[in-house]
C-alpha positions in Angstrom: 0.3 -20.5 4.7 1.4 -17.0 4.0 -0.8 -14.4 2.5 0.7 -10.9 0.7 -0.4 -8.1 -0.6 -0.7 -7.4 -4.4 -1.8 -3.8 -5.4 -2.8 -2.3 -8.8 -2.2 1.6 -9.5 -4.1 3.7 -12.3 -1.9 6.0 -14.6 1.5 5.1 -14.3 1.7 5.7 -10.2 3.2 2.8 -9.1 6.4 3.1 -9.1 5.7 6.4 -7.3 3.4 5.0 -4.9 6.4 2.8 -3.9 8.7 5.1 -3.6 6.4 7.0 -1.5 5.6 3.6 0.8 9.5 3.2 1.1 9.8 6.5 3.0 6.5 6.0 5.4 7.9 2.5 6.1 11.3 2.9 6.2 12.2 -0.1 4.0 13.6 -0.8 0.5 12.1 -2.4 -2.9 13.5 -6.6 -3.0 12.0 -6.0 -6.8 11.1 -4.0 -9.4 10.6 -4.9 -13.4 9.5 -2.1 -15.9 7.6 -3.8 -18.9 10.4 -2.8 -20.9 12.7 -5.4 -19.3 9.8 -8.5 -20.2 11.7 -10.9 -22.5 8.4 -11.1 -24.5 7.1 -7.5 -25.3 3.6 -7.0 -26.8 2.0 -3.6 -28.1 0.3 -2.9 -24.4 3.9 -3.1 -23.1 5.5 -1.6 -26.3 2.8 1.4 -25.3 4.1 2.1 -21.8 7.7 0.7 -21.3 8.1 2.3 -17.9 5.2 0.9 -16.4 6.1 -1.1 -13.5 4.7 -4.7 -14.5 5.9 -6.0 -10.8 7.6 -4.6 -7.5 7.9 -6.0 -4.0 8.7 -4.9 -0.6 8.9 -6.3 2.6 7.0 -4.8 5.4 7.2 -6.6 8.6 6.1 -10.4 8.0 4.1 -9.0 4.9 5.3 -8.6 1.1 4.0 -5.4 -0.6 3.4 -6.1 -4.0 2.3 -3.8 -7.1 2.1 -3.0 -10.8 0.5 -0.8 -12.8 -2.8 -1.8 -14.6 -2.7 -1.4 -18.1 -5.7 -3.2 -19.0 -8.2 -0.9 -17.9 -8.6 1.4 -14.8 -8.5 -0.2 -11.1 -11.5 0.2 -8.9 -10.9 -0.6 -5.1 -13.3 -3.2 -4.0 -14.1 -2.7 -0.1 -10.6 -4.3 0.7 -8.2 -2.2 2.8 -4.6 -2.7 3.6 -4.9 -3.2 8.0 -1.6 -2.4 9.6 -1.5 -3.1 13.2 1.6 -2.2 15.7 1.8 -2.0 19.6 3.9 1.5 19.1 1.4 4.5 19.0 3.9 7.0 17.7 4.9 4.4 15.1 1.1 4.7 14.1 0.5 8.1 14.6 4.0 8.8 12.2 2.6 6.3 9.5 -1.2 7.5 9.6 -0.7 11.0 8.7 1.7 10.4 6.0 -0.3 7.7 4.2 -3.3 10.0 4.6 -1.2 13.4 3.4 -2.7 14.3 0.5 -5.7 11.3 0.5 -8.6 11.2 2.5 -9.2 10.3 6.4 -11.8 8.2 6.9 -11.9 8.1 10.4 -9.9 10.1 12.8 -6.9 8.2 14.7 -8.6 7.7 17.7 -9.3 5.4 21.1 -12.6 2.7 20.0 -13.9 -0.1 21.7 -11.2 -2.5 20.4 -8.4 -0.7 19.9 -6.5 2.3 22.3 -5.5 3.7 19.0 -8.0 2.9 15.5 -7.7 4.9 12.5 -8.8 4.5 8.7 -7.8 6.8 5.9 -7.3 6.7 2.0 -4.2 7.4 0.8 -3.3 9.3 -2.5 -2.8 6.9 -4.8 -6.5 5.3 -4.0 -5.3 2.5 -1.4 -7.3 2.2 1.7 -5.7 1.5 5.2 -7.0 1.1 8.5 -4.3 1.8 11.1 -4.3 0.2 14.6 -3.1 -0.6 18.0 -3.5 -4.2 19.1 -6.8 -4.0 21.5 -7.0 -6.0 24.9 -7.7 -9.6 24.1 -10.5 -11.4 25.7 -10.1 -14.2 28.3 
C-alpha cells in the first residue's frame, strides 16, 4: 500500500503554492490540469478556468497532490504534512522557507524524540512538522 498526499488551496493559490513547493524541494510538477483543459466544462469551471483542478509532484517516495477548491473554502483539519530526513541542514533549509511568510509553531529544535523537531504553518495554510529521525528503541 502506498499512501499520498492530496491538498486543497483557497483563492486560486495552488498553482502558486506549487510553484513555491518546487523551489523548497528542488523538484518538478509530473502534472498539472487547469479546469479549462476538462473535456466536460460546467459553470464552476466556466467561472475560474485557471484554477488548477489537479497537480502532482514527487517528493521523495511521496506524491504531492493539489487543486484548488472551488466548492467552498478549505479549513485544515488537525492533519499536518510530516517530513522527516537524517540531513539537519536539509531540514533547517526547508523549515525556514516553508515557514517564510507563515507561522512557526514550534521552534526547530532538539526534543525528546528527535535531535532536530520543528512545526510551522506555511503561507498558503498547510501545516508541517519537520524532523530528524530520533534514536530507535531496542
Amino acid at each position: 500500500m502506498k499512501i499520498d498526499l492530496h491538498m486543497k488551496f483557497n483563492n486560486g493559490r495552488c498553482d502558486e503554492a506549487f510553484s513555491y513547493y518546487e523551489k523548497v524541494f528542488g523538484t518538478k510538477r509530473i502534472f498539472t490540469m487547469k479546469f479549462s483543459e476538462m473535456p466536460e466544462q460546467n459553470e464552476m469551471t466556466k467561472k475560474s478556468p485557471d484554477a488548477i483542478m489537479h497537480t502532482a509532484m514527487n517528493v521523495g517516495n511521496v506524491t504531492l497532490m493539489g487543486c484548488d477548491a472551488l466548492l467552498g473554502t478549505v479549513t485544515h483539519t488537525g492533519i499536518a504534512v510530516a517530513l522527516s530526513d537524517p540531513d539537519e541542514e536539509k531540514l533547517k533549509t526547508w523549515f525556514a522557507a516553508l515557514s517564510e511568510g507563515g507561522e512557526v509553531e514550534m521552534p526547530l529544535g532538539p526534543t525528546f524524540w528527535s535531535p532536530l523537531f520543528g512545526m510551522c504553518t506555511d503561507k498558503f495554510g498547510v501545516e508541517w512538522m519537520i524532523g530528524a529521525p530520533g534514536q530507535q528503541p531496542e
